[in-house]
PAFI-996575 format. One line per 3 residues: number of its first residue (from 1); their letters; for each residue x, y, z of N, C-alpha, C. Coordinates in steps of 0.001 Angstrom, whole numbers, padded with zeros to 6 digits. Atoms other than C-alpha are relative to their C-alpha. Example, Ala and Ser with C-alpha at 12.3 -4.5 7.8 and 13.67 -1.06 7.14 Angstrom:
residues 2
1> AS> 000890:-001190:000000:012300:-004500:007800:000900:001200:000000 | -000820:-001190:-000060:013670:-001060:007140:-000770:001090:000730
end
This chain:
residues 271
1> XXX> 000919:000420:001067:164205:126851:108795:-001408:000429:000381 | 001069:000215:-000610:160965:128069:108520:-000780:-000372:-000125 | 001451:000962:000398:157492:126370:108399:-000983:000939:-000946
4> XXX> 000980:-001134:000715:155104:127058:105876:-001182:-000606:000968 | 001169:-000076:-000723:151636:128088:107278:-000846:-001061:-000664 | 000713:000582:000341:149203:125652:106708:-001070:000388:-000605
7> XXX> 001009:-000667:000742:147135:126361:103930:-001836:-000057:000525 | 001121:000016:-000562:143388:127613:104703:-001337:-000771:-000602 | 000794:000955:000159:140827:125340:104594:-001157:000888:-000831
10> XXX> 000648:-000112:001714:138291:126005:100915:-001384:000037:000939 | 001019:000479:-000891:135152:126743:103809:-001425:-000459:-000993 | 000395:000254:000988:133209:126926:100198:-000478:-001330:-000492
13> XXX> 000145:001574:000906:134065:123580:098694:-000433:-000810:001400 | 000497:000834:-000829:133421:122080:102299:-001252:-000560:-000084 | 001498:000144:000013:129792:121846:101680:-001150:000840:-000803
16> XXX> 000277:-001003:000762:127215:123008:099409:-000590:001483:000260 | -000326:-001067:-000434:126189:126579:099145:-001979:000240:000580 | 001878:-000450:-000380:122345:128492:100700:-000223:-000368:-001514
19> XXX> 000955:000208:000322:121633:128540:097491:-000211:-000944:-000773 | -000244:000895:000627:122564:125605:095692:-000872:-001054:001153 | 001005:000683:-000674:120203:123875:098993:-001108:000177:-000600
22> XXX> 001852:-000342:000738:117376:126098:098096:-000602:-000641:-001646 | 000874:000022:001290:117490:125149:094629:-000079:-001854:-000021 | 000295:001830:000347:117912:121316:095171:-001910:-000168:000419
25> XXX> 001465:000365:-000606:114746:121675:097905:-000623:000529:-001224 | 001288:-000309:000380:112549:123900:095229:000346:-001150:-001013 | -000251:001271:000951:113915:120951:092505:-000984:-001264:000530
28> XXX> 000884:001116:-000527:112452:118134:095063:-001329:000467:-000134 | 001741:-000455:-000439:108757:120203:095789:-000259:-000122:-001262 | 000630:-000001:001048:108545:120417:092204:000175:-001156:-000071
31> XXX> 000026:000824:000016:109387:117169:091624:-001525:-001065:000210 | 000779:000674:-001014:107043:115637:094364:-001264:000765:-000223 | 001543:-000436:000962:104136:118256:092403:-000252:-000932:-001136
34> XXX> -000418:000913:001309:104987:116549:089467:-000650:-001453:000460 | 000175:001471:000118:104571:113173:090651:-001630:000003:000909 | 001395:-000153:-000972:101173:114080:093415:-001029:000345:-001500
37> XXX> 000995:-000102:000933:099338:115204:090088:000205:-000820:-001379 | 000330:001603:000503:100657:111700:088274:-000579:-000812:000456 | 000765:000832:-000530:099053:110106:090622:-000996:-000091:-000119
40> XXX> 001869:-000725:000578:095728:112001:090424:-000250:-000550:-001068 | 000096:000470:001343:096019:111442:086823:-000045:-001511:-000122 | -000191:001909:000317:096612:107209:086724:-001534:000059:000968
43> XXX> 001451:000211:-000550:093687:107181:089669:-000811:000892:-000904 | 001036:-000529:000657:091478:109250:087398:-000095:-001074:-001244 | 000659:000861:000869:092078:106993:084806:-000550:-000785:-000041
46> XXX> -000135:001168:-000236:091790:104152:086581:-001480:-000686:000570 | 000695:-000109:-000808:089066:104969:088442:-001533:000117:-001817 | 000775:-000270:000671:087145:105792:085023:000205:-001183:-001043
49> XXX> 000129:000883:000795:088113:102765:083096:-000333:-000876:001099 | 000617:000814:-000959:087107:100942:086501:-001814:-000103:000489 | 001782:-000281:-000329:083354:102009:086565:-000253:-000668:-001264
52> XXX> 000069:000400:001588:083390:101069:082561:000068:-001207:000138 | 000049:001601:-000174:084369:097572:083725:-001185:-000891:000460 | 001302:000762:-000994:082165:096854:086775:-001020:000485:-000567
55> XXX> 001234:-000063:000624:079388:098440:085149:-000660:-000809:-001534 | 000404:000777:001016:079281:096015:082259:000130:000660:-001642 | -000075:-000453:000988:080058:098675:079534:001385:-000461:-000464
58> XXX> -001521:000437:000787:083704:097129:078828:-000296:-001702:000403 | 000384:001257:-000290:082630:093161:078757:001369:-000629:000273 | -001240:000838:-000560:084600:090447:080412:000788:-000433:-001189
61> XXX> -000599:-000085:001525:087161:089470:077188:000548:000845:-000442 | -000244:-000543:001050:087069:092351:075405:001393:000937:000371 | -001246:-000288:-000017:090634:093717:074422:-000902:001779:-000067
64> XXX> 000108:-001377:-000009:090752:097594:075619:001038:000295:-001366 | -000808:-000882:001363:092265:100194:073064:001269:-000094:000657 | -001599:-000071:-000818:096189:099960:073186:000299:000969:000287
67> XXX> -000216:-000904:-000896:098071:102103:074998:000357:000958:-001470 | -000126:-001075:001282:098907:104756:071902:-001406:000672:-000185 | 001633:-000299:000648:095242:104937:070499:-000689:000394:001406
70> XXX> 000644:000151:-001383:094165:104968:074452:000415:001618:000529 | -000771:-001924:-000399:096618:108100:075172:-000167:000661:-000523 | 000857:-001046:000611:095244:109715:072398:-001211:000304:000077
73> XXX> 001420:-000184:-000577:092069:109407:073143:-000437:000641:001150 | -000047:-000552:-001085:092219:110154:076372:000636:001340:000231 | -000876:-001510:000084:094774:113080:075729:000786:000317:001375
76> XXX> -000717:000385:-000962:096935:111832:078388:001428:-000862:-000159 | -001179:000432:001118:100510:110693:078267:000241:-001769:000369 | 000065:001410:000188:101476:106704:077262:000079:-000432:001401
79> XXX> -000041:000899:-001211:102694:106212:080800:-001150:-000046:001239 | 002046:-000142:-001196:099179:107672:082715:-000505:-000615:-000375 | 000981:001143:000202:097834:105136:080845:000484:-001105:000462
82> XXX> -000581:001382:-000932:100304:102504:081792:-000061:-000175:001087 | -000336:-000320:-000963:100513:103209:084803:-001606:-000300:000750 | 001656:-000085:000218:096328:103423:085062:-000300:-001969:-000067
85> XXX> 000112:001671:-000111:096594:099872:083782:-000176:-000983:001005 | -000418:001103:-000915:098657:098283:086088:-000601:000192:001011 | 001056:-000276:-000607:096039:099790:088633:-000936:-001069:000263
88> XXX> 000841:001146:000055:093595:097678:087258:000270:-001086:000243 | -000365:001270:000273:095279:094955:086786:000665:-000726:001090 | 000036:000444:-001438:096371:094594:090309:-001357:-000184:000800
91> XXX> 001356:000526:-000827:092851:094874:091258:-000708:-001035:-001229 | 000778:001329:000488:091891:091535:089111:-000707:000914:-001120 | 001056:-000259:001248:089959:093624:086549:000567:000098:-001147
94> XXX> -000892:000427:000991:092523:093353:083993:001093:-000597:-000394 | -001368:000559:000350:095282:091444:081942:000830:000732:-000940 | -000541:000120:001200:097893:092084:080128:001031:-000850:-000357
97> XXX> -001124:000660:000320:100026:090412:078067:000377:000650:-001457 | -000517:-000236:000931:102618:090824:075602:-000344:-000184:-001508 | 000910:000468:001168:101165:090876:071310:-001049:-000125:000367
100> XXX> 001224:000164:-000066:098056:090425:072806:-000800:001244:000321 | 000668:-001407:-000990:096955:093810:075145:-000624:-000369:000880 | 000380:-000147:-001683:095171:094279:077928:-001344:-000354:-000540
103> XXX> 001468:000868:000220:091839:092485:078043:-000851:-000121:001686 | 001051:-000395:-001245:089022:092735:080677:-000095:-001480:000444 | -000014:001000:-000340:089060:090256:083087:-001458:-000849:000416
106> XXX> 001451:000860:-000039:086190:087437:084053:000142:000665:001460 | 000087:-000286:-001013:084533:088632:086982:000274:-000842:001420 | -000828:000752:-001144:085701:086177:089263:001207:000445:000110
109> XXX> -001723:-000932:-000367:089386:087534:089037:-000213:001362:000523 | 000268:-001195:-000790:087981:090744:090281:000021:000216:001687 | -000347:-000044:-001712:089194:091732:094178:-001542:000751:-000062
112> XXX> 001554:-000370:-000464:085339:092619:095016:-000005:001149:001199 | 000059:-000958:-001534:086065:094032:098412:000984:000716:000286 | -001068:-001507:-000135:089144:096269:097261:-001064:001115:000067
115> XXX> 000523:-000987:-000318:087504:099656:098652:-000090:001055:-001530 | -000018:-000803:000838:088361:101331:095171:-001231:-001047:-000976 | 000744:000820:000771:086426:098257:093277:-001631:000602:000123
118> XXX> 001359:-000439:-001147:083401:099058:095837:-000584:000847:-001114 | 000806:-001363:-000064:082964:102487:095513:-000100:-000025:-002028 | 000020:-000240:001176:083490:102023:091549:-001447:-000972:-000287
121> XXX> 001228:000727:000202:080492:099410:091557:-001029:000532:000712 | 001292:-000915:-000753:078299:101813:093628:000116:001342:-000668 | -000011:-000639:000271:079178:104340:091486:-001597:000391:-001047
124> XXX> 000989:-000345:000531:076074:104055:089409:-001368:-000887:000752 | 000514:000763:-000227:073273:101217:090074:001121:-001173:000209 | -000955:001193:-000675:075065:098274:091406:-001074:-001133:-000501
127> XXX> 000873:001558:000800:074017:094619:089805:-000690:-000642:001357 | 001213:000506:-001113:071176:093212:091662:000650:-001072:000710 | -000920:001393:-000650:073176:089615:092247:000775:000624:000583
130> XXX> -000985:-000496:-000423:076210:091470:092973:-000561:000388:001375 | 000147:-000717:-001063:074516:093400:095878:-000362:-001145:001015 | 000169:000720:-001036:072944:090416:097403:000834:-000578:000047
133> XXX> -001490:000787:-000342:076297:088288:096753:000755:001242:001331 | -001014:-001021:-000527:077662:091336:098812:-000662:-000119:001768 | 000762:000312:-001305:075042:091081:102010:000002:-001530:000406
136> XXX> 000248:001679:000135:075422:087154:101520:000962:000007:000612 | -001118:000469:-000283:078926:087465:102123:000304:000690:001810 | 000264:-000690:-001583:078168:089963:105523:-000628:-000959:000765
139> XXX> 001002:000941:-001122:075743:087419:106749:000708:-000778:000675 | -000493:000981:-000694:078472:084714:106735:001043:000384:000941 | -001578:-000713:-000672:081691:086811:108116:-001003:000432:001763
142> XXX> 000259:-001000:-000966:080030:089545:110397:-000829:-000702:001728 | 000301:000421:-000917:077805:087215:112663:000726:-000768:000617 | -000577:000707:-000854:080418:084642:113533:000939:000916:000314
145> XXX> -000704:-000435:-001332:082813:087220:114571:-000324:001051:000837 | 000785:-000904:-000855:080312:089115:116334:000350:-000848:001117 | 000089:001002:-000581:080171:085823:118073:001442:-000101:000919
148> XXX> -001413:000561:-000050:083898:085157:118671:000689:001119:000807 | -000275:-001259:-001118:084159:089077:119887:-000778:000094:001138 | 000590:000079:-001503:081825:088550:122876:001009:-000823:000769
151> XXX> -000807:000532:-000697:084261:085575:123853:001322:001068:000187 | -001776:-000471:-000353:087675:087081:123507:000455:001967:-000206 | -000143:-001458:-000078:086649:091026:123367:001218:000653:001039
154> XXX> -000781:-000438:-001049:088971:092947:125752:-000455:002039:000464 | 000748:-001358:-000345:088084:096304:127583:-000172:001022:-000918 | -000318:-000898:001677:089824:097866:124643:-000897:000187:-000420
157> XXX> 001236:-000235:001048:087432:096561:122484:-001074:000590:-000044 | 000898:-001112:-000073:084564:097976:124026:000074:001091:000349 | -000457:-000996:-000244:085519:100767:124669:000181:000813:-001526
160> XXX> -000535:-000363:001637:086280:101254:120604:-001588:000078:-000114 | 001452:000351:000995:082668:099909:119711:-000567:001487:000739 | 000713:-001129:-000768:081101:102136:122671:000085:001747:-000207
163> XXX> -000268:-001516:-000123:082822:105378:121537:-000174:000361:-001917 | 000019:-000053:001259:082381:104505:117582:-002035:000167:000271 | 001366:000235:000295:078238:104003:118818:-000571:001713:000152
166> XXX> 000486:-001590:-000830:078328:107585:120767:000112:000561:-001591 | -000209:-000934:001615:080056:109168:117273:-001308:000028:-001072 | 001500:-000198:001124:076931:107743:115325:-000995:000667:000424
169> XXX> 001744:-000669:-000453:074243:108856:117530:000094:001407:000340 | 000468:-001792:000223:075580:112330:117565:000320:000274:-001127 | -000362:-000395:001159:076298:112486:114012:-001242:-000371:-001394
172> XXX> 000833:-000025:000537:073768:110575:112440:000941:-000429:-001700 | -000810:000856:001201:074770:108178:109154:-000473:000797:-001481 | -000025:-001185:001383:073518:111552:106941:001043:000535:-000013
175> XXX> -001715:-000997:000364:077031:112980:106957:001388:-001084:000334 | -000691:000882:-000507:080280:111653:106870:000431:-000613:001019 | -000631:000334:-001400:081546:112054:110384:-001004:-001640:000434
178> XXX> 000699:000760:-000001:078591:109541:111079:000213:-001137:-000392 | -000461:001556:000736:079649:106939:108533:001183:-000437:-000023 | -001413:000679:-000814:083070:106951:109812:-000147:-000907:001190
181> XXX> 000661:000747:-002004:081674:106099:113182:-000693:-001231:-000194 | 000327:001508:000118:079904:103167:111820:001202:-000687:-000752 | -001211:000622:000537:083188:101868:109858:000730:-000405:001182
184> XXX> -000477:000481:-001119:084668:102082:112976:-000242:-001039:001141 | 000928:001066:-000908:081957:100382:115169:000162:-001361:-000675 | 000032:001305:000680:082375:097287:112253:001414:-000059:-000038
187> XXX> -001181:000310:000395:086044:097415:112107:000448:-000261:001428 | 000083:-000010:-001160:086096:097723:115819:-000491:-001800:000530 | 000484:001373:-000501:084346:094390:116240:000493:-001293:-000823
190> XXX> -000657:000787:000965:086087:092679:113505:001085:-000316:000697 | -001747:000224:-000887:089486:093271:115652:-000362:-000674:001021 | 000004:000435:-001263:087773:092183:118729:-000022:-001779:000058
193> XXX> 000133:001292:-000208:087272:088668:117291:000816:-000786:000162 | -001420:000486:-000001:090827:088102:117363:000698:-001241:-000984 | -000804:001102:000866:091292:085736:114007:000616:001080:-001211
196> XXX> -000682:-000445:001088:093715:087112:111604:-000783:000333:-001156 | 000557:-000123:001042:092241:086649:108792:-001278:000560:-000091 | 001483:-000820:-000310:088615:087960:110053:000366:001282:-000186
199> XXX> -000408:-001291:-000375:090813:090942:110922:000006:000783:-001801 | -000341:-000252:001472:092062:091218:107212:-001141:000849:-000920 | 001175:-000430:000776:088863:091610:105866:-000556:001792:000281
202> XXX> 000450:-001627:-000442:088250:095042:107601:-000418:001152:-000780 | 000058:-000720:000725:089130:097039:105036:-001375:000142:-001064 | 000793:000538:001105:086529:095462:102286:-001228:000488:001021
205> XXX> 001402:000004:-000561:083909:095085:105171:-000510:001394:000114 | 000154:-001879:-000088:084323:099093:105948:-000530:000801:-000802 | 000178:-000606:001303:084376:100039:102172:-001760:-000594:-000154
208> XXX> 001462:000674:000271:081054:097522:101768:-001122:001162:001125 | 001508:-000844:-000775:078902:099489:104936:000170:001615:-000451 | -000136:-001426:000175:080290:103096:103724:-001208:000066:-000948
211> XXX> 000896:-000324:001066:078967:102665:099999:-001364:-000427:-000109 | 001512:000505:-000203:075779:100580:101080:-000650:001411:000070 | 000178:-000706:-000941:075222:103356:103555:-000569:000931:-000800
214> XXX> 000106:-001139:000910:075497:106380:100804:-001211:-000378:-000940 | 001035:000967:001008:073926:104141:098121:-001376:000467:000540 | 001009:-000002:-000608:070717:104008:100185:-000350:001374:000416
217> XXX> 000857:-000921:000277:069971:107358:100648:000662:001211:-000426 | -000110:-001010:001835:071251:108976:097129:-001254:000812:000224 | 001216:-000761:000271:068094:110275:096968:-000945:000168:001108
220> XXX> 000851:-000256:-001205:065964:109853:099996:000379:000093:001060 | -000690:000258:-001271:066765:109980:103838:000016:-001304:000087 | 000199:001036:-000885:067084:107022:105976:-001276:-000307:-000038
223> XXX> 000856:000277:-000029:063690:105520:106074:000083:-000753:001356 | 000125:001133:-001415:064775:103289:109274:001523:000580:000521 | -001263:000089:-000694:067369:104391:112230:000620:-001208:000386
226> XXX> -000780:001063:-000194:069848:101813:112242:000767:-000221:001221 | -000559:000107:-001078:071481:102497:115382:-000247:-001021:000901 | 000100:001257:-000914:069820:100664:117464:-000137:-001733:000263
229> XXX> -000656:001912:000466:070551:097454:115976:001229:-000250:000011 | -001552:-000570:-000256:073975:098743:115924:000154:-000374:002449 | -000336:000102:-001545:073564:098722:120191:-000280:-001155:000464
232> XXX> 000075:001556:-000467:072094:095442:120489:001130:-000835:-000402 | -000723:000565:-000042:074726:094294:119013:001514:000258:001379 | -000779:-000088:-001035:077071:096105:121280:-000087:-000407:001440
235> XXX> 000529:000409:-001122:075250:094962:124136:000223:-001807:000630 | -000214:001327:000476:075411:091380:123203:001890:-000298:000637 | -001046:000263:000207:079273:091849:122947:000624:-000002:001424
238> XXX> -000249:000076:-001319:079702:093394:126006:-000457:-000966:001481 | 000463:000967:-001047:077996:090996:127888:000684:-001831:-000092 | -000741:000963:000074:079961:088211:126581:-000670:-001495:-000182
241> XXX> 000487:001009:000365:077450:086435:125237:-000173:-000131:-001599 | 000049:-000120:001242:078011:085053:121696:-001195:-000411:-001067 | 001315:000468:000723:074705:083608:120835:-000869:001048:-000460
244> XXX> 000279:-001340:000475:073342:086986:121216:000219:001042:-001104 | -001429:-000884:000768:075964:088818:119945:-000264:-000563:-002118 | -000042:000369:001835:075395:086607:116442:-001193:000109:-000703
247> XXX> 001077:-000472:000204:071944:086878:116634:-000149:001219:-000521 | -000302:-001221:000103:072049:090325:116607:000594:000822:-001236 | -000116:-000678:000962:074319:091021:114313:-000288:-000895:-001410
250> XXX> 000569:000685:001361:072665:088621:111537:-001121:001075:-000149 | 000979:-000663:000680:069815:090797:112147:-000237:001473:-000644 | -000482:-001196:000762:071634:094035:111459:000204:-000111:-001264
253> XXX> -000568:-000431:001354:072843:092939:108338:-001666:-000517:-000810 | 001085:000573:000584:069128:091137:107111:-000509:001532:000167 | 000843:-001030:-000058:067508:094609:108098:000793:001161:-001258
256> XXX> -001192:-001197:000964:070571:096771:106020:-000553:-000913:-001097 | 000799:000923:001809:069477:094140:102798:-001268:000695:-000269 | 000876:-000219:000319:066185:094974:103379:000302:001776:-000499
259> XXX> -000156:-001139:-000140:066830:098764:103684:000654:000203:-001387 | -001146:-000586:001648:069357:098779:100535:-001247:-000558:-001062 | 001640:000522:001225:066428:096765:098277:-000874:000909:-000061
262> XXX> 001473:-000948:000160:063436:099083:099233:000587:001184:-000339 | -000910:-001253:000045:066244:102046:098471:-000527:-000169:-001637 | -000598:000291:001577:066775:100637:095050:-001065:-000326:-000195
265> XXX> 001096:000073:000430:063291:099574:094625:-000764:001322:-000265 | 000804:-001252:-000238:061763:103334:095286:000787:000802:-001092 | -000464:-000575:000170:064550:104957:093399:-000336:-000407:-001745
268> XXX> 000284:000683:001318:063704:102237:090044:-001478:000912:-000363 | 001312:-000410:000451:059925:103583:090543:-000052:001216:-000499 | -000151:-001754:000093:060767:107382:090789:000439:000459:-001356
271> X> -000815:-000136:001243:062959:106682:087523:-001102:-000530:-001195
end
């Protein structure tokens, strides 16, 4: 009797083919184009019905255009607007609800110190209250855990502040590299204070000294080097004394008030 040969294995159907890969991958890249310039698109909207808010031209209340009349207008499709929405509406500046629409929220429901909020409320003149509510709220945070990072700093920490102070003083808070280096030096000392929730804030506090920073000289230089209020504080920290240390940095942020006011005062006259 004899055996049949064992039929040969389909090496084909085993797995798919070169080019049936290639065309899935160029399927995904397009894809993942597709969706990188939806994104663009919802932040562009979002970002432009977000200046319209904080700047007081879309009042707290008032019902925006629905999404139809909105996508035509805009000449964008229903879901870049939806999508745009829910943007907002995670950052507190809008509601929606069902029969009703989307309606501008009271400024208290507004996340203040989301970094996109920020830079959208420094996008033009920034509300006079608003700015000092904004240095009001630095005065109370930033000095006690200036304070709190002299106690429980760790070599780490200075070592972060000390190499975020070098970055400013060779960069200089006229260019970005510069105003990274101070984000860092404040986010740096935020971690060193070791409370959670101090920590949390980082982000907001970062976004708050970037757009101050810019804000203030739109139009003119620096009028005052800030650095070295920036080192007393580091000095303070490193020495592990917190009385200093809070001192210090109360008077960084009272001198940055002053500095952002006489900005916005010179820039009102010029106008």
């Amino acid at each position: 009797m004899t055996r049949k040969k064992p039929a040969k294995k389909n090496l084909r159907a085993a797995g798919p083919t070169v080019a049936a890969v290639r065309s899935t991958n160029a399927s995904a890249k397009s894809n993942a184009r597709v969706r990188r310039r939806s994104l663009r698109l919802h932040g562009s909207i979002a970002r432009d019905l977000g200046v319209l808010i904080v700047s007081g031209r879309y009042k707290p209340g008032e019902l925006l255009n629905g999404e139809i009349a909105a996508s035509d207008r805009l000449q964008v499709s229903r879901g870049a607007y939806r999508e745009a929405v829910r943007i907002l509406a995670a950052k507190g500046l809008v509601e929606s609800r069902p029969k009703v629409g989307t309606r501008v929220s009271q400024p208290e429901r507004w996340h203040l110190l989301d970094p996109d909020v920020l830079s959208w409320i420094f996008e033009f003149e920034p509300d006079e209250r608003l700015l000092k509510d904004l240095f009001e709220l630095r005065k109370i945070v930033e000095p006690e855990a200036a304070a709190l990072a002299a106690i429980r700093r760790t070599d780490e920490d200075v070592d972060a502040m000390a190499r975020a102070l070098d970055e400013m003083a060779r960069h200089t808070l006229a260019v970005e590299a510069g105003r990274l280096a101070d984000q860092e030096f404040h986010s740096a000392l935020l971690r060193a204070s070791g409370n959670a929730f101090v920590v949390s804030l980082t982000s907001g506090v970062a976004a708050a000294i970037s757009w101050t920073t810019i804000f203030k000289q739109r139009e003119n230089p620096l009028s005052r080097d800030p650095i070295p209020d920036h080192s007393s504080v580091y000095e303070a920290v490193k020495a592990a004394d917190p009385e200093a240390a809070h001192a210090a940095m109360a008077n960084l942020v009272d001198l940055a008030f002053l500095d952002t006011t006489n900005s916005r005062r010179i820039r009102r006259k010029a106008t």
